[in-house]
ZAKE-379661 format. One record per atom (N, C-alpha, C): residue number from 1; residue in three letters; chain; x, y, z. Coordinates in steps of 0.001 Angstrom, whole numbers, always signed. Last residue first. Layout:
# ZAKE-379661
NUM:ALA:A:X:Y:Z $
...
//
This chain:
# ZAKE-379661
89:UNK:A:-9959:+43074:-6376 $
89:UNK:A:-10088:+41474:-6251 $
89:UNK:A:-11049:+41767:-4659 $
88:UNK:A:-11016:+46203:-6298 $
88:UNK:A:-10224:+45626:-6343 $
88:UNK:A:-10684:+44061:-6027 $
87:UNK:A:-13466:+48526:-8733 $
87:UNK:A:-12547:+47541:-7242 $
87:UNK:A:-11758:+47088:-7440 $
86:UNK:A:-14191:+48363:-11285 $
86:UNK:A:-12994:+49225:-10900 $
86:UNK:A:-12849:+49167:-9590 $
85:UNK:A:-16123:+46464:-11449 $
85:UNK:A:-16862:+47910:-11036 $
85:UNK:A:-15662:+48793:-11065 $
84:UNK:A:-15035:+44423:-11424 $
84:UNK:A:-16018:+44010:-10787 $
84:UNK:A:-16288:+45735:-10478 $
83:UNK:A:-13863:+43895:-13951 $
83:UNK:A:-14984:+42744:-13751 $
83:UNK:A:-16053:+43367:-12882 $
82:UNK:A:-11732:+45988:-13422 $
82:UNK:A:-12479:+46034:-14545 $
82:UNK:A:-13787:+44985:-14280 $
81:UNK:A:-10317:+46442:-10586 $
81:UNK:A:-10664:+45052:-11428 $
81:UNK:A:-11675:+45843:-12699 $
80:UNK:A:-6874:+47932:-9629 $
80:UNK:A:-8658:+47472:-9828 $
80:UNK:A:-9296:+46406:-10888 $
79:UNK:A:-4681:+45878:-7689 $
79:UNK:A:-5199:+47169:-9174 $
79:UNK:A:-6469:+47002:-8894 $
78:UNK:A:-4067:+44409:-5667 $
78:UNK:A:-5024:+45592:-5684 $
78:UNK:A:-5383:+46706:-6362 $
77:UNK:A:-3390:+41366:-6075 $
77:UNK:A:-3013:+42534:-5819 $
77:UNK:A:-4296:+43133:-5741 $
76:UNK:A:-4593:+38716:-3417 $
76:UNK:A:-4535:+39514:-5034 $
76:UNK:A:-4010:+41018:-5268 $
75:UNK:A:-5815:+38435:-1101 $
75:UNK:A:-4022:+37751:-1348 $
75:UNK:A:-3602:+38583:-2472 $
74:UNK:A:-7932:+38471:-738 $
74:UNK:A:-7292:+38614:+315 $
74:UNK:A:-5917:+38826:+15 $
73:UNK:A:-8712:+35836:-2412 $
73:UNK:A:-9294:+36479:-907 $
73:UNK:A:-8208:+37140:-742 $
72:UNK:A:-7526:+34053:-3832 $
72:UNK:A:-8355:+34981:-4934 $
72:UNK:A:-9016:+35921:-3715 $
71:UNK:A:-5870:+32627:-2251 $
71:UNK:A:-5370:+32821:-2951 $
71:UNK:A:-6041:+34357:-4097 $
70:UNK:A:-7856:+31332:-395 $
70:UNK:A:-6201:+32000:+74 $
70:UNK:A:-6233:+32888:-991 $
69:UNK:A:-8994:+29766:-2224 $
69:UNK:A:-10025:+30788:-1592 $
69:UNK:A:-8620:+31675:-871 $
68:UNK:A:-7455:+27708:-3169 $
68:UNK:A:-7956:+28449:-4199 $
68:UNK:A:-8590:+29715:-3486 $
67:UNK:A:-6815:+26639:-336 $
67:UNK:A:-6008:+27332:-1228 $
67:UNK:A:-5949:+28496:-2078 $
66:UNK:A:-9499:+25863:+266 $
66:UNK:A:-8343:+26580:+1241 $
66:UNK:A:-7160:+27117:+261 $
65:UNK:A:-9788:+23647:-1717 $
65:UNK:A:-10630:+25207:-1504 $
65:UNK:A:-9974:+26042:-1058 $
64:UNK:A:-7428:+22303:-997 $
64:UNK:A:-7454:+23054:-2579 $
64:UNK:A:-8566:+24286:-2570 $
63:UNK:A:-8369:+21183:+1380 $
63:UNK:A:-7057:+21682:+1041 $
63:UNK:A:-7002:+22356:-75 $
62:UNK:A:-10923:+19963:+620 $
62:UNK:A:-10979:+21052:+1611 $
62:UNK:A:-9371:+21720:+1294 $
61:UNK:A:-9524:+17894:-1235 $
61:UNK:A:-10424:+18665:-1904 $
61:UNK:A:-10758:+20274:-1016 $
60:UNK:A:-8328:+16659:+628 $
60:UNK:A:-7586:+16743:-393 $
60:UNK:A:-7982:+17863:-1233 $
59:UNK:A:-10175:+15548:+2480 $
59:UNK:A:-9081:+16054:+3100 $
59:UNK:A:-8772:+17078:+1946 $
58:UNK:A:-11580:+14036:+691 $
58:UNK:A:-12366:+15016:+1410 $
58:UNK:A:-11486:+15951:+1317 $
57:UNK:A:-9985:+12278:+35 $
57:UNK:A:-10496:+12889:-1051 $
57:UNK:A:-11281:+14190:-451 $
56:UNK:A:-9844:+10774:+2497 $
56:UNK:A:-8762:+11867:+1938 $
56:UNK:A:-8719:+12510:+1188 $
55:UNK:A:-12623:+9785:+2870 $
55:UNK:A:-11371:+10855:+4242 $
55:UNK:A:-10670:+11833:+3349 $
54:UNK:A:-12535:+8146:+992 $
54:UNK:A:-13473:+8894:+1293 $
54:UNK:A:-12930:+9920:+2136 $
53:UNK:A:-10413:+6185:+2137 $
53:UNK:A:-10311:+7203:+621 $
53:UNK:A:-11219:+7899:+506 $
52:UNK:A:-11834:+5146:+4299 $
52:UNK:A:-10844:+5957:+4142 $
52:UNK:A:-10052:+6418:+2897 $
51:UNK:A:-14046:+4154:+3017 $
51:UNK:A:-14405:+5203:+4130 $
51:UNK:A:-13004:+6195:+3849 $
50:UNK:A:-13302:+2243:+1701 $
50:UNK:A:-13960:+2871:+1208 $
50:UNK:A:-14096:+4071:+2188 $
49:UNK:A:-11756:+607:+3657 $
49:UNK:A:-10996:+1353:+2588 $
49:UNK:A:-12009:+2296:+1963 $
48:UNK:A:-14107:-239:+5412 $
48:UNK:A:-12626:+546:+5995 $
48:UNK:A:-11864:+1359:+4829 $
47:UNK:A:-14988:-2134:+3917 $
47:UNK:A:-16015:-325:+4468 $
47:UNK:A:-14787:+428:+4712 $
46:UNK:A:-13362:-3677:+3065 $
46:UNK:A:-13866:-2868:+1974 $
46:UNK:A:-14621:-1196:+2804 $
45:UNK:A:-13238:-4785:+5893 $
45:UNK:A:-12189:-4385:+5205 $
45:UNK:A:-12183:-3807:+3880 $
44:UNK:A:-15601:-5790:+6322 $
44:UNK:A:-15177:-4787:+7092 $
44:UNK:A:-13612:-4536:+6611 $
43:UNK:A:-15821:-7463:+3988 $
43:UNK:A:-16690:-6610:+4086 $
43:UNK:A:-16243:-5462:+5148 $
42:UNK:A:-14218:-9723:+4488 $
42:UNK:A:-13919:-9107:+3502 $
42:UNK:A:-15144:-7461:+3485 $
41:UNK:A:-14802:-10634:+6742 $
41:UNK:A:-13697:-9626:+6632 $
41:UNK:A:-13130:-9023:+5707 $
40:UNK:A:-17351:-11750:+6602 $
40:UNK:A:-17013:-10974:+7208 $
40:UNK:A:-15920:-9670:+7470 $
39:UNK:A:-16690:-13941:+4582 $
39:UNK:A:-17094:-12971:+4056 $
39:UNK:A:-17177:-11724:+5105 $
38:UNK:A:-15048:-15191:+6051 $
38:UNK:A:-14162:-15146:+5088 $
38:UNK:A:-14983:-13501:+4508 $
37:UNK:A:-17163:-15820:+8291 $
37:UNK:A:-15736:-15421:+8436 $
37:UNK:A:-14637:-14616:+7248 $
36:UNK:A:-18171:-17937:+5826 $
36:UNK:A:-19436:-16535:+6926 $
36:UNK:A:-17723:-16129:+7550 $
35:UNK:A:-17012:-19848:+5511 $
35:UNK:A:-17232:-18698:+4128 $
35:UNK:A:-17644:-17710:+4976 $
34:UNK:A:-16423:-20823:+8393 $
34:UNK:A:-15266:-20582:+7595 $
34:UNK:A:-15774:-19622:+6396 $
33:UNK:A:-19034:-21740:+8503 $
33:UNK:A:-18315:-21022:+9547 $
33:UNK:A:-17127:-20317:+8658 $
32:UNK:A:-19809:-23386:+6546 $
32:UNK:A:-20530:-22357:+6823 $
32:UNK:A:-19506:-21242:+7730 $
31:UNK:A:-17531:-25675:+6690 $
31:UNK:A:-18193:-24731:+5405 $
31:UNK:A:-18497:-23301:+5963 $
30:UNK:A:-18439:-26868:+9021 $
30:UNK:A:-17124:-25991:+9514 $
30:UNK:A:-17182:-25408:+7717 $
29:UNK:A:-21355:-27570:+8238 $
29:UNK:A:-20644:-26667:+9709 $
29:UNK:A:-19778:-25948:+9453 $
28:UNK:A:-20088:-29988:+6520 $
28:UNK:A:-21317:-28661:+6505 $
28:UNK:A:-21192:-26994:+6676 $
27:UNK:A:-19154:-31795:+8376 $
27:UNK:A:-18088:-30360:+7361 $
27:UNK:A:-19008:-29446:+6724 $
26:UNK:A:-19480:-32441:+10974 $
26:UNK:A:-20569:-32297:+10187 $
26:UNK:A:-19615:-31319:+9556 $
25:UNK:A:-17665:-33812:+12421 $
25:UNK:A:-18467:-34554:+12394 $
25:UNK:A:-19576:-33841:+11247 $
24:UNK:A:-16110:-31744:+12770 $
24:UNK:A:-15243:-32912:+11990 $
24:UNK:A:-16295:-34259:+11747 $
23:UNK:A:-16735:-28784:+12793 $
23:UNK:A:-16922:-29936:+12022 $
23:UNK:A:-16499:-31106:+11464 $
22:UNK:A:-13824:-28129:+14608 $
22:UNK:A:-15401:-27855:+14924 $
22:UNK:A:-16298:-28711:+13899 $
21:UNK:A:-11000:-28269:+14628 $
21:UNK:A:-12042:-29632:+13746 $
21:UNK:A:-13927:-29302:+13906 $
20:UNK:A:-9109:-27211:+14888 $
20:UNK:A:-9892:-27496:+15974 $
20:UNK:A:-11262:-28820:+15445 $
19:UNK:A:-8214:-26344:+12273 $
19:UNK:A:-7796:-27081:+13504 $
19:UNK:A:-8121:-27368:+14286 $
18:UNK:A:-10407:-24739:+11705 $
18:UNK:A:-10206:-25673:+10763 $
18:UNK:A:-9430:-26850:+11552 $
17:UNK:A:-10781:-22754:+13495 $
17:UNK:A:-11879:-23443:+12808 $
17:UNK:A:-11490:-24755:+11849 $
16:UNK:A:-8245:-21191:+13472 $
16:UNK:A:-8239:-22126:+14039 $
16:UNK:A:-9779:-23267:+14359 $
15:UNK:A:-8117:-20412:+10457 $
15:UNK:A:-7024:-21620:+10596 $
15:UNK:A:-7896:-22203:+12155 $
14:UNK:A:-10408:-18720:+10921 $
14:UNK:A:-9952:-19729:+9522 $
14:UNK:A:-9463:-20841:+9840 $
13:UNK:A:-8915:-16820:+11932 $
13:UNK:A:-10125:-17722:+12963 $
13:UNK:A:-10563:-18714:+12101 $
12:UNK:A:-6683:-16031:+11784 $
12:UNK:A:-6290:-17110:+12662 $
12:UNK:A:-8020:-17471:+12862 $
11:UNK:A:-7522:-14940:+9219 $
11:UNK:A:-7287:-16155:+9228 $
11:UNK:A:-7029:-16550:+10804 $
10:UNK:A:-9161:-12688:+10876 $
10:UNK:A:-9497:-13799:+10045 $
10:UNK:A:-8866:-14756:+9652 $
9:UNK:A:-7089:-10902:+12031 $
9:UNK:A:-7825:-11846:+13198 $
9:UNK:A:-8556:-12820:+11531 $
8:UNK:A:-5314:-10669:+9650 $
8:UNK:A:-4523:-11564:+10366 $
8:UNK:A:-5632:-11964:+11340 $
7:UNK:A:-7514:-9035:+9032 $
7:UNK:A:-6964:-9630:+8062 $
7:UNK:A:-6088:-10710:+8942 $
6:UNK:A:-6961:-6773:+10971 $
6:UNK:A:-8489:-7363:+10526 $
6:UNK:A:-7832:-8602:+10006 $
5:UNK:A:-4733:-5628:+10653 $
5:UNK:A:-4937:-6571:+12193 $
5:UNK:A:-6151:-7191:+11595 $
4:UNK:A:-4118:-4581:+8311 $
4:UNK:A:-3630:-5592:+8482 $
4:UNK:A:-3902:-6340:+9758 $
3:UNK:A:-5858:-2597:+8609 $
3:UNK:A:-6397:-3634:+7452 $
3:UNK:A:-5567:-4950:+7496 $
2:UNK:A:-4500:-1184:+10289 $
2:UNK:A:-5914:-2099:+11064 $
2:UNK:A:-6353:-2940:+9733 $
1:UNK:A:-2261:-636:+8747 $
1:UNK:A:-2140:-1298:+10021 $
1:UNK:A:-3474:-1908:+10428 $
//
C-alpha cells in the first residue's frame, strides 16, 4: 500500500511536469525535473523495501529464538542429563 501511494505521487508529478509544460521553453528544465523525481522515488521506495524485509527477517528470526529457547527451557523432560552433571535440561 505505501509502495503503492509513493509510486502513484511520482507519476502524477511526472505526468503533471510534463503537462503543464514547465519547460516548454527550456526542455533542459523539464529533463532535470522529471529524472530528479524519477530518481527520488526510486530511492524512497528501495529504503522502504529494504527496511521492511529488514523488519521481518528480524520478526522471523526473534520468533525461532522464542521457540528454540521455549522449547530446550523449561519444556524438556526431566530425566537427567548425562551432559550436564546428571541434572536435568
Amino acid at each position: 500500500m505505501v509502495v503503492t501511494s509513493i509510486v502513484a505521487v511520482g507519476i502524477l508529478t511526472v505526468v503533471a511536469v510534463s503537462l503543464l509544460g514547465v519547460g516548454k521553453e527550456n526542455k533542459d528544465a523539464t529533463v532535470a525535473i522529471v529524472t530528479s523525481a524519477f530518481g527520488i522515488v526510486s530511492t524512497v521506495v528501495t529504503a522502504y523495501l529494504g527496511i521492511k524485509a529488514t523488519a521481518n527477517t528480524s520478526a522471523k528470526a526473534s520468533e525461532g529464538l522464542a521457540a528454540a529457547l521455549g522449547e530446550s527451557i523449561g519444556q524438556g523432560d526431566d530425566k537427567p542429563d548425562p551432559a550436564h552433571g546428571g541434572r536435568g535440561r
